[in-house]
C-alpha positions in Angstrom: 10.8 52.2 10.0 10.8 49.2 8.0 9.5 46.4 8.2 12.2 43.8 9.2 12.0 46.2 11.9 8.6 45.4 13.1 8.7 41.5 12.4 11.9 40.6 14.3 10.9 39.3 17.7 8.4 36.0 17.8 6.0 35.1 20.2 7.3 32.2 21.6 4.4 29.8 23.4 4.4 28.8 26.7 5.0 25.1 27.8 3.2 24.7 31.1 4.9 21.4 31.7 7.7 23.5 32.2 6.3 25.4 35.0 5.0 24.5 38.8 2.2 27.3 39.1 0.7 25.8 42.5 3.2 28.1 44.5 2.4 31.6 42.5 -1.3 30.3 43.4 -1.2 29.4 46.8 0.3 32.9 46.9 -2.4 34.3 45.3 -4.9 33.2 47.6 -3.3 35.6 50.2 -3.7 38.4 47.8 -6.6 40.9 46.1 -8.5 42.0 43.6 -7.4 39.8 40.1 -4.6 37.4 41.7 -7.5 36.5 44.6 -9.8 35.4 41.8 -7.2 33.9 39.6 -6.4 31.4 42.5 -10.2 31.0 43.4 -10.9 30.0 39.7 -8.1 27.1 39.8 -9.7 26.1 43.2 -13.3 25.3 41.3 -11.0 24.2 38.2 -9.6 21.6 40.6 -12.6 20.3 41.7 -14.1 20.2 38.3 -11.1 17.9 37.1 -12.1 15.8 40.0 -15.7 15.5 39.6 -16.5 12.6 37.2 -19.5 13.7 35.7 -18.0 17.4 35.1 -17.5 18.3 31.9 -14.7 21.2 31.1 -15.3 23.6 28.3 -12.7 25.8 27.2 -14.1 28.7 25.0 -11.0 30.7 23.1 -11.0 33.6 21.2 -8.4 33.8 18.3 -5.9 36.2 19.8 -4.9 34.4 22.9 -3.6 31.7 20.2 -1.4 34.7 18.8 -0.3 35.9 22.3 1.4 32.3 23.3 -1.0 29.7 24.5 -1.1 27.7 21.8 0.6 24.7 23.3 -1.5 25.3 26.8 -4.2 24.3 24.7 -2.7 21.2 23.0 -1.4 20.3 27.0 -5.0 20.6 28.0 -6.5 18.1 25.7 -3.7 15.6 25.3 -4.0 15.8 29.6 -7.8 15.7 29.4 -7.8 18.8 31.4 -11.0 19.7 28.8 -13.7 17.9 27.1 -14.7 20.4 24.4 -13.2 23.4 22.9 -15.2 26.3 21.6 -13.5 28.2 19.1 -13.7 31.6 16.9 -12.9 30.7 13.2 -9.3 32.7 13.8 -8.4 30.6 16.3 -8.4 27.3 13.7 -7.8 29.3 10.6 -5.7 32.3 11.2 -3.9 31.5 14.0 -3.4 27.2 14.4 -3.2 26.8 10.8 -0.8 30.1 10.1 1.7 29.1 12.4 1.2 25.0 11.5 2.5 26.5 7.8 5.8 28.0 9.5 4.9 31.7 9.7 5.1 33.5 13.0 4.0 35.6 15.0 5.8 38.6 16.4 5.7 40.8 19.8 5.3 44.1 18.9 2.9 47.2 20.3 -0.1 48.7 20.3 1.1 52.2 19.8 1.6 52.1 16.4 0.6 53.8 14.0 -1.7 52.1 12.4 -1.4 53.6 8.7 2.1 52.6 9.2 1.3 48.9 9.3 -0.8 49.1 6.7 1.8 49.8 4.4 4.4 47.4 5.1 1.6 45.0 4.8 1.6 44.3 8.8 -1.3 43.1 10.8 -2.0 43.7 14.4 -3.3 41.9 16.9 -3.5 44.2 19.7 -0.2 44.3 20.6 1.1 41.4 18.3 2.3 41.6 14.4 2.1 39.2 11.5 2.9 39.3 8.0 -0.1 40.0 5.3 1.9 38.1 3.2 2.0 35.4 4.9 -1.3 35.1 6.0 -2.7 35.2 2.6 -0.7 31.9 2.3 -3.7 30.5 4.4 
């Protein structure tokens, strides 16, 4: 396997302005275990936008960057859908900054071997690949 192989299919990010969730969630309601509590969390979310003296705090962990919310994020604050962001040093550095320089990130799988990677110089992210190369760039 090489690794042109490995590095061929990007994430691509998710643009929920593209999207009307309030159906798949209204749907969810009706539903159990996760999908129930998925639509009971944007319930309280809901009321939290609409409490004034709420304050939203969106804590993120480095890989969901990687996975494809990136833009969620940028959506959220240029909406003011948060007030404060909490995040790991990855998700400014790593992630943020690595793809803000033009490298990418790539869908790939966490059954890999991981000496593999290693030497074509491949990083993974759970089930997501980026070049070492170019994330020595950053």
């Amino acid at each position: 396997m090489r690794k042109k192989d490995l590095l061929k299919k990007t994430v691509d990010h998710i643009d929920i302005k593209a999207i009307n969730a309030v159906e798949i969630i209204e749907a969810m309601k009706k539903m159990s275990f996760s999908a129930r509590d998925l639509a009971s969390a944007a319930d309280i979310y809901d009321r939290m936008l609409r409490e004034k003296k709420c304050a939203v705090i969106l804590t993120l962990a480095g890989s969901t960057s990687a996975a494809g919310c990136m833009q969620v994020y940028v959506d959220l604050v240029k909406n003011n859908m948060v007030d404060v962001i909490v995040a790991t040093g990855a998700s400014i550095v790593d992630m943020d900054f690595f793809e803000a320089l033009g490298f990418k990130h790539y869908q790939g799988t966490p059954f890999v071997d991981d000496k593999l990677l290693r030497s074509l110089y491949i990083d993974r992210i759970y089930d997501t690949f980026i070049s070492e190369d170019d994330l020595q760039h950053c």
